[in-house]
Structure formats: structure tokens, C-alpha cells
N, C-alpha and C positions, 0 to 999 in steps of 0.2 A: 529530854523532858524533865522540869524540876520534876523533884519525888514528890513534894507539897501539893504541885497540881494534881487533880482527877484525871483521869483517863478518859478517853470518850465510852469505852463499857461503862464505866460506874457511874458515870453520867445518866448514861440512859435505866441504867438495874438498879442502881444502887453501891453504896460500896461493897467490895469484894477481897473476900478473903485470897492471898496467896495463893491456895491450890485450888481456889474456883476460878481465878486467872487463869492457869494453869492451864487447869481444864481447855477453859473456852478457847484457849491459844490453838492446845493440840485439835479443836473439835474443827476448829478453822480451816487449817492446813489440811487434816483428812479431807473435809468440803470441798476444797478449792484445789486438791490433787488431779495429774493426769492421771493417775495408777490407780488402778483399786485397791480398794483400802478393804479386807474381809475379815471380820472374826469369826469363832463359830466357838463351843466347848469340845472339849474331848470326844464327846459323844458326834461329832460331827454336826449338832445344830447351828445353822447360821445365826450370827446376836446381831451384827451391826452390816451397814452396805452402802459403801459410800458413793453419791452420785456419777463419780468413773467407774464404778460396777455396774450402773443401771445402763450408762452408755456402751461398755464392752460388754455384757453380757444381754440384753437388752429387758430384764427381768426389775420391776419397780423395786422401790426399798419394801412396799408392804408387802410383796408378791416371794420376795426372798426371806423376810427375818422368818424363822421359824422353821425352817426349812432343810432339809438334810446338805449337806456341800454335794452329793452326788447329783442334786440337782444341775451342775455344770461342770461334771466327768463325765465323758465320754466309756458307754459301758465296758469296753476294754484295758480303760485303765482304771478301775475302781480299786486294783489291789496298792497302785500308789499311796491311798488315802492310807492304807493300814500302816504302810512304812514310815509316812510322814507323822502321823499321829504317837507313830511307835516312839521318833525320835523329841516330838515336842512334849511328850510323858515324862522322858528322861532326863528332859531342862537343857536337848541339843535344839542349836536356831541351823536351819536350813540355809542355806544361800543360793541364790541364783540357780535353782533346781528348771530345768528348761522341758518341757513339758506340754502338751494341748488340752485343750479343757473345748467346750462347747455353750454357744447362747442359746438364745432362745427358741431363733431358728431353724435350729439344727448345723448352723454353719459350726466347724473346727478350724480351731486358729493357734497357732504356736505361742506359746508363754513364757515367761521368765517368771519364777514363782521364788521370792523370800518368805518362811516361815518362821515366826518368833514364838516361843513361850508365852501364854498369857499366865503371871503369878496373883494370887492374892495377898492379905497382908502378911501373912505367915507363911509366905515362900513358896507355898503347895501350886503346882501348875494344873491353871482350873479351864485352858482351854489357848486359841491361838488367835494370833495375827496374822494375817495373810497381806502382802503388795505383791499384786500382780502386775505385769508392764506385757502389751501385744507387744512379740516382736516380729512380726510377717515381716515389717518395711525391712529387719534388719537381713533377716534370714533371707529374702531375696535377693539384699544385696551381698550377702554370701557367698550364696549360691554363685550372684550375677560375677561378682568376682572372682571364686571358683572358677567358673566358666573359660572366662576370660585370660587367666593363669594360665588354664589348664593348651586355649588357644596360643598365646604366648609362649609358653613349654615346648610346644610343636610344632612351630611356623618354622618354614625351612630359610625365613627371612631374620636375617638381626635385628632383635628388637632390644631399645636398651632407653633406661632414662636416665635424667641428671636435673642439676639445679642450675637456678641461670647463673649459679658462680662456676659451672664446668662440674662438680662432682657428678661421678655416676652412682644411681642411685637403684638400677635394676639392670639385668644381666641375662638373656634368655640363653638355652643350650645352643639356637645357631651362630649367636655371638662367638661364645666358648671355639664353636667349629672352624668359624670364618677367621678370627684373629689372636686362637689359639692361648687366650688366657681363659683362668677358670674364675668362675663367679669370687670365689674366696679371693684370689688374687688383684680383682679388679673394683670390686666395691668399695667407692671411699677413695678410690683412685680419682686422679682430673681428667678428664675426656684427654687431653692432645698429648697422650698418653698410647694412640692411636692415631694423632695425625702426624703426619710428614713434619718437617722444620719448616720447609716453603710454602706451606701452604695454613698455616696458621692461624693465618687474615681472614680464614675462612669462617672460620670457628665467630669472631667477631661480628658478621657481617649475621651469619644464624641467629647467633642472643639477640640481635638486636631484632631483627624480625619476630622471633619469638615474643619479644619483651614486648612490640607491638601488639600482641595476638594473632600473629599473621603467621600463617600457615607455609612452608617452601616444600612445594613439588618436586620429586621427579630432581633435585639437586647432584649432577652428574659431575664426583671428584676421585680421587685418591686416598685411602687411609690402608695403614702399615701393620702389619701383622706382628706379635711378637717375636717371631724366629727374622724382621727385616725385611718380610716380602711382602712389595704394592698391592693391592688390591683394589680394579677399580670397581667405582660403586654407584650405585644410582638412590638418593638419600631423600627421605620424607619426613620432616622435621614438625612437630606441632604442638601446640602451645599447652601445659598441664596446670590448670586453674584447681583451686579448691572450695569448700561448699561458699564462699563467701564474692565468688568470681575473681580472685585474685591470684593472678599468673605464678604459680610458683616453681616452674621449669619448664623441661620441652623432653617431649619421647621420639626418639628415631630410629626410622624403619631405615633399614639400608639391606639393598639387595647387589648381589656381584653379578658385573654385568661382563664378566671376562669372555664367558661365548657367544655372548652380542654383538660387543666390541669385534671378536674375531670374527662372526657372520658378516657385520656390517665391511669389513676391511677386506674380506675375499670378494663379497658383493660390489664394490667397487674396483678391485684387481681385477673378477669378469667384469663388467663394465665397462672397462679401460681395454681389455685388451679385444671384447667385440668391438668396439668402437673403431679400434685400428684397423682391424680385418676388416668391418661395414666402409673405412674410409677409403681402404685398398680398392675394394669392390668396386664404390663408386669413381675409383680412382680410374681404375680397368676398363667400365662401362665409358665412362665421360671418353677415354682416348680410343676404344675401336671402334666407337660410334663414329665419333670424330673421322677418323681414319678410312671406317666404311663408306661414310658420305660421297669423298671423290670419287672411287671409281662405281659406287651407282649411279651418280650424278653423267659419268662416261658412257655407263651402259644404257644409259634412258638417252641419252643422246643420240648415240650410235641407232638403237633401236627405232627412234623415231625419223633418221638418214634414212634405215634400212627399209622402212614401213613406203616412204617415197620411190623408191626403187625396185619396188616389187610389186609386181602386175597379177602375178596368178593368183588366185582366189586363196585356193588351201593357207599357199604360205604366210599370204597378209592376214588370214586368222592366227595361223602359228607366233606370228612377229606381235599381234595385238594381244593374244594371250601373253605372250612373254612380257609385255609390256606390262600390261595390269597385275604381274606378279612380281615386277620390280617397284610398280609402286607401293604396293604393300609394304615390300622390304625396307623402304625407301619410308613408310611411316613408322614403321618399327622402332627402326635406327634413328627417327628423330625422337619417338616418345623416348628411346633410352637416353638421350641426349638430353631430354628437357627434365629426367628426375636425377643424371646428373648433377648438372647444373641445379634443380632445386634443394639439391640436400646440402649443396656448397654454398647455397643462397645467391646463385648466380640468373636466377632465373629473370629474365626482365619480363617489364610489361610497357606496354606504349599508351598511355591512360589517354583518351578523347573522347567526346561528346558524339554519340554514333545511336543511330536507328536500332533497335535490338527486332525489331520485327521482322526488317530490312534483310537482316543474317539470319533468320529462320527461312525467309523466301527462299536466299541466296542454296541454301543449304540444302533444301526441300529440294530444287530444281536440281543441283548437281546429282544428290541421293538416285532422283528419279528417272534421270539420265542412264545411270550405269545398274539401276533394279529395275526396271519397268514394268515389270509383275505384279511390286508392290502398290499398292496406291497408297499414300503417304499425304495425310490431311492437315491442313492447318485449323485450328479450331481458335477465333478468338474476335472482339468485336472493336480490335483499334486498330485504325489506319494507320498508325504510326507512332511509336511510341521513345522518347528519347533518354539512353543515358548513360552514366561516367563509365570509362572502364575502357579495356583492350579489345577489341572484335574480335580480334584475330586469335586472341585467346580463349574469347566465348566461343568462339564458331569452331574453336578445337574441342572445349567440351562438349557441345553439339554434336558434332561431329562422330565423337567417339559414345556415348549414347545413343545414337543414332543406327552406328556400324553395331553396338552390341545388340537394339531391338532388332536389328532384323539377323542377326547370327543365330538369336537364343530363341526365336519363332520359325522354325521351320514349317512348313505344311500351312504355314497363315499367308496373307497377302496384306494385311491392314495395318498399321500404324496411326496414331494420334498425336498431331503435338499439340499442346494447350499452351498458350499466352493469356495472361493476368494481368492484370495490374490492381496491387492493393494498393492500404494508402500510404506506405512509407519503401514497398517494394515491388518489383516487376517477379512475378512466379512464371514459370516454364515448365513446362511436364513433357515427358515421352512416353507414352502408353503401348507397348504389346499385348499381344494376344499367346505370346507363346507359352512356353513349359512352366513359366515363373521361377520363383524363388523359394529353398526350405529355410521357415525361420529362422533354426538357427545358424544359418549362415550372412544371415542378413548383417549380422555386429560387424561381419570382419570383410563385407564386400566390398569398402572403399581401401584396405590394406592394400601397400604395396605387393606387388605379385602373389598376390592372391587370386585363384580362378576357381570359379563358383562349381565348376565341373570338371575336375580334373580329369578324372576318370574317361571321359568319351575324348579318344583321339580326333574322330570328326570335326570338334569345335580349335581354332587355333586361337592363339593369343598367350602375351606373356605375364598377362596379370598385373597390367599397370595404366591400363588406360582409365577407369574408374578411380583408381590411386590419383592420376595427373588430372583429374578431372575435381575432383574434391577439395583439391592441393591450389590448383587456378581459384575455385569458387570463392574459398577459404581465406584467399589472399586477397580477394574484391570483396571482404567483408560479407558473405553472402553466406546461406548455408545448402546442402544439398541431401538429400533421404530418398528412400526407395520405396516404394509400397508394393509388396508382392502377395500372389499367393499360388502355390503349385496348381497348374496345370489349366490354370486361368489366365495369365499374364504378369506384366510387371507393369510400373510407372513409376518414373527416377522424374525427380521435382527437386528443382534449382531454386535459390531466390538471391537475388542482386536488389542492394540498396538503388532508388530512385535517383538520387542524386539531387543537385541545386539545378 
């Protein structure tokens, strides 16, 4: 501004002397302060209060001039005022003395107090200045920092940062631990200082993710300890912004995953080496099944020569009993033959358009034939219902829910079977009335040889018919569940997609 022009004050006042400029300059800047601006005299009377006093203390400027400064001491610290007074006598300026004071409210709040000398013209100090600054936000974030140090300090995880040019820039003690340099030695240092030769490229691929704001998980590498030993590591890299959002490094968590690694590597040796024994097994099963087949196949022949040939009463029960206990054996030997072959994936099916109602009849009359005690109902209101899939292989799961409702129902005579038809599937249930099922055995009752009742010799079976039965369902897209409850009965419910 030329000097020649007026101001805009002397425009509106008048002209003005130098130190009434002056003046009006400093009266401005106290106004228009975030800080409090306090004076008071020696005596502790408040003289001036500038509008960020009436906001932080919440006390008007009339409500304050006049006023003792104790009016926002807290009564605990009132002997503060004697020391500070003492030292503003003496023509000493306080600085940044940190401190609580009190508003209006009664709230207490953490302070940053400068005190200055007020002189007159002849030097004499006739009282003081105060700029006060709240600092809560700061001291929280102290604290919050503190805190967070103090977590850092302790974590049994590497925690370390840097800049996106590679220096590291923090060093926690499991750092120190894991790759045996010490904070003084690695500060200032460049990260790949800790990585491998070969592995370098890695380092690049990080900043630049970083550089992005993008976070890398769970990053699963190699870095080198100072005595030359690997280390593997599983690494969380993320991006370190400052108050203006701008990326200015990346902190990473890296934790050692060497007894994971080794869980995970014996967990896969057992793995491997059941798999061998489970392939042996089925290896075993598939060939004395196989092998037992001929000569039962012999003895149900013979037996049934023999059944022709014999005329006495007794015996031909004798020959018919032996025969219905070869055919058992004879089912046996083929269920082991058929999970076998399913674990080898050898399992065939004959896929045709067939009556499913059709194989419930079929089934129902053979049952009924060789139980006759039982009455064994069909429950359902379709003449006929058609769809894709293997019969032969339905009417074995049938079959075998069938043989176990009436195994696991002693003392009952009834059976239910129920046919469905919803709208994308055909439902089948087998209903008993006997012992039931305890739930929690229900999870593991479609498991290969698994049997629901171990314990009672009376019940036979090798715990695979419900397996082979789940195994068929499963493979025709269908699913299969049990509904039980102890000492009410069961009902095992099938469903098979409808088909085109």
C-alpha cells in the first residue's frame, strides 16, 4: 500500500497516530485468536477476556473482568497461582506450563498455559498476560499414541515401518527377536536388507500396492535373518497416510509361520500315508469280495440241487435255513463290493426311464413274502409315476432301508412307506415304529461303517448299507435324511430329481 494513501481504519476514525495503530492491530488479533488471551494484575484480578476465553471457559467478558483468576482454578491447584505470580514479579515469562483450569460448568480440561510479564512505562511489573491453548485433542492423542507404542512394544508379531523409498522407519522388540538386528542398527537402514536376493521383485510389487492405498493380506514369503537364516513369514502390509491423506509409507505385520508350515506338512504326510492304507483296504475289500462271490454263488446252487432232493420235512427246513443265510452272506459280499468299486469310482449305473412306484410294489411283495408278520403299507395317491435313473440301484436303496426298518423294530409289526411327488421331485420315506434314533448320532449315520448300535450283538450288519445307500442317492442328484426320535421310531426320506 503507498504510505500517501489512508488505511481503511482512518478512513472510518480518522487519522491515526502510530501507536493507536498499533494498538488497534494487537486488539484485532487478541479478537480474532483461537487461544485465550487473559490478563489480570498481580493481585490476581482479571482486566481483559478475550472472546476464546468466553468460548473455553464459557464465562461472558462482563461476567469475568473483575474477577479473581481463581474463578477458573480448580480448588486443588490454587497454590499454582502463588508460584506463577511469584515468577511474573520477578520479570520471569513462563512457557508452556501444562496444567487444568475449570469453565463454567464445572467441566476440567487440560491446558497449555504461557505467562508473560505485564510492565508499565518504567519497567515496574504491574501484572500479566496469559494465552491459554485446550489441549485434550492433543493429550488424547498422546495418550492414543502411548497406547498404541506401548501395544507395538509387545506384540509377539514384527511390527516395523518404512517409506515408500524402502527406509525403515520403526522397529518393534519382536522385529529385534525374529531377524536379530537391534533397533539402533536397523533404523535408517533400507528394507531388502532383510530380503533374500531372489526374491526382491517382491519388495516392488508391495510399494506399488501400497502406493495404490491397497492393503496386502496375509502375504505368505521368505525374509533372512541377520546370522543368514530363512524365515518364513505370513506379511500384512498397509498403507501410512498423513493428516492431509497422503500416502507416505506402508507398516508391516509379519508373523513366522514356521510351526504352521510344519503342521501343515505332517498334516498332509498323515494324509498321504492314510490314503495309502484306506486304498490298501479297499484294495483288500474289492478282491475277497470278488473272490468270495464264486464259491457262494457254488453253495446257493448246490443248496438249491440239494433242496430238490430231499423229501424229509426236518432237512428241507435245515437246507432252507442254510440257504437264506447264504443269501445274506451273498448280500454282504456284494455291498462290499459295491463301496469298493465306489471309492475307485467304478461304480456303474444303468440310467432309464422306469416306474418308481412300480419298484416300491416290487419290493413291498418280495419284503412280505419272506416277513409275513410284518404288514408293510404303501401310502400314496399315484398310479404310476415315472423317472430317470437306475432301478436297480433305487430298489437297492430300498431294499436296504427296508431290511434296516424292520431290524431296528423289534416287537412292532408295521411299517410305512410314503411316495410323493413334489413339483421338481419324487419324495419316499420308510417309516418305523421301533427303538429310533439318539440325535447325536444322527450326523454320522449315513458314514461308511458306521452302526448305530454297536454295542447289542443281536443286531448284525457291517455298517454300510445306509453308507451305499446315500452314496446311490447322491450320485442321482437326490438327497437323503432321517427323521428320528428314541423309542418312537425312524423315517429315512429319499428325493430323486423328476426328470424330463
Amino acid at each position: 500500500m503507498d504510505k500517501n494513501e489512508p488505511n481503511q481504519l482512518s478512513l472510518l476514525t480518522g487519522p491515526l497516530s502510530l501507536a493507536d495503530e498499533k494498538l488497534a492491530i494487537l486488539a484485532a488479533i487478541i479478537a480474532t485468536s483461537d487461544d485465550a488471551i487473559i490478563s489480570k494484575t498481580l493481585e490476581g484480578i482479571i482486566t481483559s477476556w478475550n472472546p476464546a476465553a468466553e468460548r473455553m471457559f464459557g464465562y461472558s467478558e462482563a461476567e469475568a473482568l473483575g474477577r479473581h483468576i481463581s474463578l477458573i482454578i480448580p480448588p486443588d491447584r490454587l497454590s499454582e497461582e502463588e508460584l506463577i505470580i511469584s515468577s511474573i514479579a520477578r520479570g520471569i515469562k513462563v512457557d508452556h506450563f501444562e496444567t487444568v483450569r475449570m469453565a463454567k460448568n464445572g467441566h476440567q480440561f487440560p491446558i497449555s498455559v504461557t505467562i508473560s510479564p505485564i510492565t508499565n512505562r518504567s519497567g515496574k511489573v504491574v501484572g500479566a498476560s496469559k494465552i491459554v491453548r485446550d489441549i485434550t485433542i492433543y493429550q488424547k492423542a498422546s495418550e492414543k499414541q502411548g497406547m498404541l507404542a506401548a501395544i507395538v512394544d509387545s506384540s509377539d508379531d514384527t511390527i516395523l515401518s518404512k517409506t515408500l523409498d524402502g527406509i525403515i522407519t520403526s522397529w518393534n522388540k519382536a522385529a529385534e527377536k525374529m531377524f536379530g538386528y537391534s533397533e539402533q542398527e536397523i533404523i535408517g537402514q533400507h528394507i531388502s536388507i532383510i530380503i533374500p536376493q531372489e526374491r526382491l521383485q517382491e519388495e516392488n510389487f508391495l510399494i506399488g500396492e501400497v502406493s495404490k492405498g491397497n492393503k496386502v493380506d496375509h502375504f505368505h514369503t521368505v525374509r533372512q535373518a541377520k546370522d543368514g537364516r530363512q524365515v518364513p513369514i505370513s506379511l500384512t502390509v498397509s498403507p501410512i497416510v498423513d493428516d492431509t491423506g497422503k500416502i507416505i509409507g506402508a507398516s508391516k505385520i509379519a508373523r513366522d509361520i514356521t510351526e504352521q508350515l510344519n503342521i501343515e506338512k505332517e498334516k498332509a504326510r498323515l494324509f498321504k500315508q492314510v490314503k495309502e492304507l484306506n486304498d490298501k483296504k479297499d484294495e483288500f475289500i474289492g478282491l475277497a469280495s470278488h473272490e468270495l462271490k464264486t464259491p457262494l454263488t457254488s453253495i446257493s446252487g448246490y443248496l438249491q440241487l440239494l433242496s430238490t432232493m430231499i423229501t424229509d420235512e426236518k432237512a428241507q427246513r435245515f437246507v432252507s435255513k442254510t440257504r437264506l443265510q447264504v443269501k445274506k452272506l451273498s448280500a454282504l459280499v456284494s455291498d462290499l463290493l459295491d463301496v469298493s468299486k465306489m471309492e475307485a469310482g467304478k461304480l456303474r449305473f444303468a440310467v432309464e426311464r422306469f416306474d418308481i412306484r412300480q419298484v416300491l410294489v416290487d419290493v413291498i411283495e418280495l419284503f412280505s413274502y419272506g416277513n409275513n408278520h410284518y404288514q408293510i403299507t404303501l401310502e400314496t395317491d399315484l398310479a404310476e409315476l415315472r423317472i430317470n435313473g437306475d432301478p436297480n440301484r433305487i430298489e437297492q436303496v430300498i431294499n436296504n432301508l427296508l431290511t434296516n426298518a424292520i431290524r431296528y423294530s423289534p416287537g412292532t409289526n408295521q411299517i410305512i412307506i410314503y411316495l410323493i411327488r413334489e413339483v421338481d421331485n419324487v419324495k419316499v420315506g420308510i417309516r418305523d415304529f421301533g427303538v429310533g434314533i439318539a440325535s447325536e448320532k444322527l450326523e454320522d449315520i449315513f458314514s461308511r461303517f458306521y452302526r448305530v448300535d454297536e454295542a447289542n450283538p443281536n443286531i448284525s450288519g457291517l455298517g454300510i448299507g445306509l453308507y451305499l445307500s446315500h452314496e446311490i442317492v447322491t450320485r442321482h442328484n437326490g438327497k437323503i435324511w432321517v427323521e428320528s426320535e428314541p423309542g418312537v421310531g425312524s423315517t429315512f426320506w429319499f428325493t430323486l430329481p423328476l426328470g424330463g
